[in-house]
C-alpha positions in Angstrom: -52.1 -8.1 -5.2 -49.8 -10.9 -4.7 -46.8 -8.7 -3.4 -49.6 -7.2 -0.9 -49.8 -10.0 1.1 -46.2 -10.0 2.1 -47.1 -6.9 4.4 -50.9 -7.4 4.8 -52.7 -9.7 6.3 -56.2 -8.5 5.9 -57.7 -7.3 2.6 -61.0 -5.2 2.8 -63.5 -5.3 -0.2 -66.1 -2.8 -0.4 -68.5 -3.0 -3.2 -72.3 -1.6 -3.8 -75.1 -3.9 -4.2 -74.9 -7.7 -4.4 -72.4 -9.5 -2.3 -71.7 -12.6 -4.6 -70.1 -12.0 -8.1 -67.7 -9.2 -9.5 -64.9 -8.0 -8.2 -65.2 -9.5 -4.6 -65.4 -13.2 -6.3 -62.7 -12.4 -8.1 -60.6 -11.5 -5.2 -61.4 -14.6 -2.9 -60.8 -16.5 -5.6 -57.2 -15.4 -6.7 -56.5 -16.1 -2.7 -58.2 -19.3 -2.9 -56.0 -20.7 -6.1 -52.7 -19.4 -4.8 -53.4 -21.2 -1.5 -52.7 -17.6 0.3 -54.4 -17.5 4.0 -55.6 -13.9 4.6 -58.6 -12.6 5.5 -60.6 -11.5 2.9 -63.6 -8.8 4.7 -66.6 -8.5 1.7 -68.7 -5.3 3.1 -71.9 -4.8 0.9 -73.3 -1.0 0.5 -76.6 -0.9 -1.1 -77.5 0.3 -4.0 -80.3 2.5 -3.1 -80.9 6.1 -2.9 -81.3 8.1 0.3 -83.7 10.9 0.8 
């Protein structure tokens, strides 16, 4: 993920169900501790079946 950010500037995270936690945490987080500025998009799907 690191060498990413030498050629993009915006990272998309697309996740089902809750928007806090997992994955997307773990993401802004990494950017956070490495004192990387990029923007970090977190798009939430819900988890529910369609009829």
């Amino acid at each position: 993920m690191l060498g990413l950010t030498h050629n993009y500037s915006l990272f998309v995270i697309i996740k089902e169900d809750i928007i806090s936690g997992g994955a997307r945490s773990g993401v802004n987080e990494f950017f956070m501790k490495q004192k990387i500025n990029v923007f970090v998009l977190n798009i939430r799907i819900l988890d529910k079946f369609v009829s």
